[in-house]
C-alpha positions in Angstrom: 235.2 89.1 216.8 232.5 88.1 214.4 229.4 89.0 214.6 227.4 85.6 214.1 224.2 84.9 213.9 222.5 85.0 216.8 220.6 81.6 215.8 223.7 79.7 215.3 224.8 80.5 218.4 225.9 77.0 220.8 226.1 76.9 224.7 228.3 75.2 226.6 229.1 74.4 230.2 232.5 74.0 231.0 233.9 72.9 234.2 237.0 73.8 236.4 238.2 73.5 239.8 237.6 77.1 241.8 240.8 76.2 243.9 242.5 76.4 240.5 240.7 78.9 238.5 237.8 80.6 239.0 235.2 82.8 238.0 237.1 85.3 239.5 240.2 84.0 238.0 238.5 84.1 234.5 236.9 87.9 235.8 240.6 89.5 236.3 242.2 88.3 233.4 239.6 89.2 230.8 240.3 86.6 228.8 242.1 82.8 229.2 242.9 79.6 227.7 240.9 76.6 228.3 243.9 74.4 228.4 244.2 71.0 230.2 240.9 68.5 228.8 242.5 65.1 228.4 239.0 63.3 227.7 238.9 62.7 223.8 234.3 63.9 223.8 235.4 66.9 225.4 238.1 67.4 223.3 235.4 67.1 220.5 232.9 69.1 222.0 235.8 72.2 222.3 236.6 71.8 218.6 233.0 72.0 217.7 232.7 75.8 219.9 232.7 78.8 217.7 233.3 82.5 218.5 230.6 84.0 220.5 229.2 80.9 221.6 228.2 81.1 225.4 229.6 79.7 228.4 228.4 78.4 231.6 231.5 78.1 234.0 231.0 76.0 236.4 233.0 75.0 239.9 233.3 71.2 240.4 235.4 69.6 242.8 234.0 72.0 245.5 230.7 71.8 247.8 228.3 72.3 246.4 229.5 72.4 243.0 227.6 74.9 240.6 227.5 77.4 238.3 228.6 80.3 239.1 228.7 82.8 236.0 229.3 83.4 232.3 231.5 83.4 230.0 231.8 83.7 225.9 234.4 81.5 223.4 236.2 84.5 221.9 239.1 82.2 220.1 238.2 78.7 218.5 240.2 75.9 219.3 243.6 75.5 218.6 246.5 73.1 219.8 247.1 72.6 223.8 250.6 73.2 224.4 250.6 71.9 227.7 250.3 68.7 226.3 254.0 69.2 224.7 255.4 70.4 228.2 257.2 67.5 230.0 256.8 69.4 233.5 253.3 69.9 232.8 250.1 67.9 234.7 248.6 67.9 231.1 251.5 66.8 229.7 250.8 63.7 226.7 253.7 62.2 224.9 251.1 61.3 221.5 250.7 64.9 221.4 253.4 67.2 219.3 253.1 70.2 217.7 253.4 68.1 214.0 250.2 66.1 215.1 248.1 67.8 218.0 245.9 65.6 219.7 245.0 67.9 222.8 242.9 71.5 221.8 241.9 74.7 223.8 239.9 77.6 223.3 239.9 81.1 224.9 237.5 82.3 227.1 236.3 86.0 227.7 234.7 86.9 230.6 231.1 88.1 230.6 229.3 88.1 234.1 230.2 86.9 237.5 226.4 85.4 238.5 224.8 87.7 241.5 224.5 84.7 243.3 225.8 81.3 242.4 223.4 78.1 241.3 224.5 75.1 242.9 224.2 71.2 242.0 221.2 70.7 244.2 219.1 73.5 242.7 219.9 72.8 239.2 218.6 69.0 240.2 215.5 70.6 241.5 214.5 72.9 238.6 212.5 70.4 236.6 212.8 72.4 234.2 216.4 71.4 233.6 216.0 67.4 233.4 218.1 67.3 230.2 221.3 69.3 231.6 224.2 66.9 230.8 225.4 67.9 234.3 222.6 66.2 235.9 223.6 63.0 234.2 226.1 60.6 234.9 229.6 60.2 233.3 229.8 63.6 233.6 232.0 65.6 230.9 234.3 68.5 231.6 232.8 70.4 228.9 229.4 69.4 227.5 226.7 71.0 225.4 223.7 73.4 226.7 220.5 73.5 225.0 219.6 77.3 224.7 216.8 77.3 227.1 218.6 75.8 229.8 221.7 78.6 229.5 218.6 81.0 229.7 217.4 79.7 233.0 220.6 78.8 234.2 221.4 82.6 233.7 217.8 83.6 234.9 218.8 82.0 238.6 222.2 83.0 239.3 220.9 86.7 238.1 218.2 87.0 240.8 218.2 86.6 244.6 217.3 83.7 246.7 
């Protein structure tokens, strides 16, 4: 991997359904494809990650819905070929391997949290008002300012 500049680094929160994959999914394979993001910002947002960048992965679609652990972009994006699979739930007839419309990255693994942060106390930390979580129109991947992956990581590292 390259070593980048720990300035240039981005942060990201990126969103999945536990029931499909997890943190614990994401913790036994070491290392997996963010495939599947059919929303054209997110899409932008993935092709704008670069190696080392940070990860929040959070578990929507669940109750509560939080974060619940870290993870690192250790390949940049590069064409979804689940968009090209006909029995695929991602499949997208625009897409083809001669023109791409669909991109993934890889994600590595870094930390299952100690305890996970859910929706409620990420509203209630006022110290994360400008999490794109907290706002409506939600995205399945979205941008993290630095010092709100800090505390993010701060809370899910220490006990209740």
């Amino acid at each position: 991997m390259n070593q980048r500049d720990p300035r240039h680094q981005n942060y990201w929160l990126m969103k999945t359904e536990p029931a499909e994959f997890s943190i614990d999914d994401l913790k036994k394979r070491g290392i997996a494809p963010w495939d599947g993001v059919r929303n054209y910002q997110a899409r932008n947002f993935m092709q704008a990650m670069r190696e080392g960048d940070g990860v929040l992965v959070y578990h929507s679609s669940c109750s509560p819905p939080g974060v619940a652990g870290i993870g690192e972009v250790v390949r940049e994006a590069y064409p979804d070929r689940s968009a090209w699979d006909r029995t695929s739930d991602y499949y997208d007839p625009k897409s083809t391997p001669q023109k791409p419309v669909w991109f993934m990255v890889d994600v590595k693994f870094n930390e299952k949290f100690r305890r996970f942060v859910s929706l409620p106390e990420l509203r209630a930390a006022a110290a994360l008002r400008g999490l794109w979580v907290l706002k409506k129109g939600r995205l399945s991947v979205q941008p993290v300012e630095k010092i709100h992956f800090e505390l993010v990581r701060r809370m899910g590292r220490t006990s209740v």
